[in-house]
C-alpha positions in Angstrom: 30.4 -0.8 3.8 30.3 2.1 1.7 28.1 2.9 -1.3 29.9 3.1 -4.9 30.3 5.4 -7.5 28.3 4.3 -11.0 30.0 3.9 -14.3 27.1 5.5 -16.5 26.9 4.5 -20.4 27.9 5.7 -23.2 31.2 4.4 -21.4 33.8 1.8 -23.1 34.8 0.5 -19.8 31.5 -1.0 -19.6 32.4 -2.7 -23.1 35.4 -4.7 -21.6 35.4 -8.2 -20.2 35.8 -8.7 -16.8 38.7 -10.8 -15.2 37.9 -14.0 -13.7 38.9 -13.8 -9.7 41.8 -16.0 -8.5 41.4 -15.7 -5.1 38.6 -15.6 -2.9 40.0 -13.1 0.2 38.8 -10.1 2.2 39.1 -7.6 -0.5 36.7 -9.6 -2.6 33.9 -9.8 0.1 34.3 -6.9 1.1 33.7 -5.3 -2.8 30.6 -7.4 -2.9 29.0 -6.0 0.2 30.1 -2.4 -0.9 28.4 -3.4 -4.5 25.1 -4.5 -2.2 24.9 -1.3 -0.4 25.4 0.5 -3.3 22.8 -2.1 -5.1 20.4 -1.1 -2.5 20.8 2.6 -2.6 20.1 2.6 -6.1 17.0 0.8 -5.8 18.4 -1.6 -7.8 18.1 -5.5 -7.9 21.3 -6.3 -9.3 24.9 -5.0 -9.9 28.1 -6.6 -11.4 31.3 -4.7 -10.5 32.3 -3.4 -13.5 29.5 -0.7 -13.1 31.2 0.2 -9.9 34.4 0.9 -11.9 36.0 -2.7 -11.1 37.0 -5.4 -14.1 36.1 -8.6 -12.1 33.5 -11.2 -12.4 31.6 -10.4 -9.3 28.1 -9.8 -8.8 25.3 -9.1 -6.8 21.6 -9.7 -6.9 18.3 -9.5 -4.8 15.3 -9.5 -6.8 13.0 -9.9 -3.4 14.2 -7.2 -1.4 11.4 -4.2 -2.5 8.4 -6.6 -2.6 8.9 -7.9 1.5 7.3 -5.6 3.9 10.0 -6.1 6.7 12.5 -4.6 4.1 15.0 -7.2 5.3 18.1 -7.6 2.5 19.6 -10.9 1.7 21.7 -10.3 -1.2 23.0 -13.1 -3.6 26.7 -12.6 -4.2 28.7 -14.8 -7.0 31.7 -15.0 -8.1 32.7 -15.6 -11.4 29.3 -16.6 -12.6 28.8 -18.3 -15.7 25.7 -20.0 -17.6 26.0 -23.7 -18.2 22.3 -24.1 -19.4 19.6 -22.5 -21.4 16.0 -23.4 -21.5 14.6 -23.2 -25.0 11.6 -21.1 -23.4 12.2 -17.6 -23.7 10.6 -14.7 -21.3 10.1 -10.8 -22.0 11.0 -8.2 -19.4 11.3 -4.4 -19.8 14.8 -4.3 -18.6 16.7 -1.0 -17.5 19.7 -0.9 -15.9 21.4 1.7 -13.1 23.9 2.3 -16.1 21.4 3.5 -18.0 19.7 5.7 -15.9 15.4 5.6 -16.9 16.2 3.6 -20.5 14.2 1.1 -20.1 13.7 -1.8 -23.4 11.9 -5.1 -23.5 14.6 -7.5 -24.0 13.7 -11.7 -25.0 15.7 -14.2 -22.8 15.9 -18.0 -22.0 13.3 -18.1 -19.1 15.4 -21.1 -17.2 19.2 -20.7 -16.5 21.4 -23.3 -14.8 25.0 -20.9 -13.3 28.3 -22.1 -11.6 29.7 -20.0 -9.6 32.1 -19.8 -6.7 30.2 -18.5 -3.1 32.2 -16.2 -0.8 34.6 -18.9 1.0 35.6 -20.2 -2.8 33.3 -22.7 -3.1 32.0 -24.0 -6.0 28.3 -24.0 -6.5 25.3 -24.4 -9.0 21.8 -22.2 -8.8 18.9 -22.9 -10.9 16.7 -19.6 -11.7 13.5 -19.3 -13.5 12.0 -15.7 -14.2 12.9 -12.8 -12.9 15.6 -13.7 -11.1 16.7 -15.8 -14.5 16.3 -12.6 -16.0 18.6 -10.5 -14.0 21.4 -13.2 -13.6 21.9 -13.1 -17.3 22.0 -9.7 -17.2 24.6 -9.3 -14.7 26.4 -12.2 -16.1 26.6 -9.9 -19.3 27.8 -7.0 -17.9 30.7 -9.3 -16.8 31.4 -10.2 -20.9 31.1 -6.4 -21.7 27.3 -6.9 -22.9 24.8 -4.2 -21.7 21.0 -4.9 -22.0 20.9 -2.5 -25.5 23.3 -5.2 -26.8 20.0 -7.2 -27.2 18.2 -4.8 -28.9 17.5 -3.0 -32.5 20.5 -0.6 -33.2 17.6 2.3 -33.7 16.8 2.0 -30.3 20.3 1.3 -29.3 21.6 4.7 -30.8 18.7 7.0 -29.4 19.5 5.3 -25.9 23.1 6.3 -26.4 22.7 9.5 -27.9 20.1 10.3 -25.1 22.4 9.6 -22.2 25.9 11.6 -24.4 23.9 14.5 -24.3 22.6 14.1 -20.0 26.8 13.1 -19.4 27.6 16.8 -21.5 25.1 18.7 -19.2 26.6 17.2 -16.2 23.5 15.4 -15.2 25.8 12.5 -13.6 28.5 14.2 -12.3 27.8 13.3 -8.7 27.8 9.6 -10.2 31.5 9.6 -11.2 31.0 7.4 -14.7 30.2 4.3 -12.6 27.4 1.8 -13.5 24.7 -0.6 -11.8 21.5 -2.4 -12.6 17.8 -2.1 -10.6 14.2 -3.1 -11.7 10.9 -1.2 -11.5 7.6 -3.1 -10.7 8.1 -5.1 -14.4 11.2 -3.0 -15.2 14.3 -5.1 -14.3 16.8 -2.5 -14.1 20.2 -4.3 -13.5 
C-alpha cells in the first residue's frame, strides 16, 4: 500500500490511451489498492492509473466514502472498463479532477451508464450506475481514452484552465506531486 505520485495537467501523457490489461495478477491488484490509497489521500472519489503515471485501463472509485460517518472505504476497482450503454437523459456536475488541481467546470453527461469490466480475479462483469457515480465512471473511463474533463468543455475555458495550471507547474507549485494525476469530488464538485 503506498500512496502515488500525481501526473498534473498540462501533461501529454495524460493525452494517451491506456493499454487494455492482459492478465489479471498480483501486480495489477496490487496497483489498484496503491491507486485507492492514493485516491483517498487526495480526497478524491476516483482515480484511473494513468494519473498515477501508469498506461493501463484500471480504475478506482468510491463516491460514498466522505458522506459515511464511520469513514469506512470500500473502493470499486475495474479493470478495463468500458461503456456499453448510454441513457438519452443527460446530468450536469461541476466536475474537477486531482489532475487539475481546484479547476472545477460543469460538464453535461448521459445520467445512466451500463460498463463491462473485468473484477480483480479476471472476471467479467456488468454495473449499472445512475448519477454521481455515473458521472465519475465516465470520467475515469475517459481518462483511460486520453479524455480529461476540459475535453468536454468550450476551448476558452479549456485554455485559461491550461494556461492557469503551466504557469502553477513553472513556479513549482507541484513539485512534491511528481507530474502525476487523479480525480476527487467536492460536496457537488466531482473531482476525478
Amino acid at each position: 500500500m503506498a500512496v502515488l505520485p500525481l501526473v498534473i495537467a498540462p501533461d501529454p501523457f495524460l493525452k494517451q490511451q491506456s493499454k487494455r490489461v492482459e492478465k489479471v495478477d498480483d501486480d495489477v491488484r496490487a496497483l489498484l489498492s496503491d491507486m485507492a490509497d492514493t485516491m483517498y489521500y487526495s480526497n478524491g472519489i476516483g482515480l484511473a492509473a494513468v494519473q498515477v503515471g501508469v498506461h493501463l485501463k484500471l480504475i478506482v472509485v468510491d463516491v460514498e466514502w466522505r458522506e459515511d460517518d464511520s469513514g469506512s472505504r470500500n473502493p470499486m476497482k475495474f479493470i478495463n472498463a468500458e461503456v456499453i450503454e448510454n441513457s438519452p437523459e443527460q446530468n450536469v456536475y461541476k466536475e474537477g479532477c486531482l489532475s487539475f488541481p481546484d479547476q472545477y467546470s460543469e460538464v453535461e453527461r448521459p445520467k445512466n451508464i451500463r460498463i463491462r469490466y473485468l473484477d480483480e480475479q479476471g472476471t467479467p462483469k456488468e454495473l449499472e450506475a445512475t448519477g454521481l457515480l455515473a458521472t465519475c465512471l465516465q470520467h475515469e473511463i475517459d481518462h483511460t481514452n486520453g479524455i480529461t474533463f476540459v475535453d468536454h468543455i468550450s476551448t476558452v475555458k479549456r485554455d485559461i484552465i491550461h494556461r492557469k495550471l503551466s504557469k502553477l507547474k513553472r513556479m513549482g507549485h507541484f513539485d512534491h506531486d511528481h507530474d502525476h494525476d487523479h480525480d476527487h469530488v467536492h460536496g457537488e464538485h466531482c473531482n476525478h
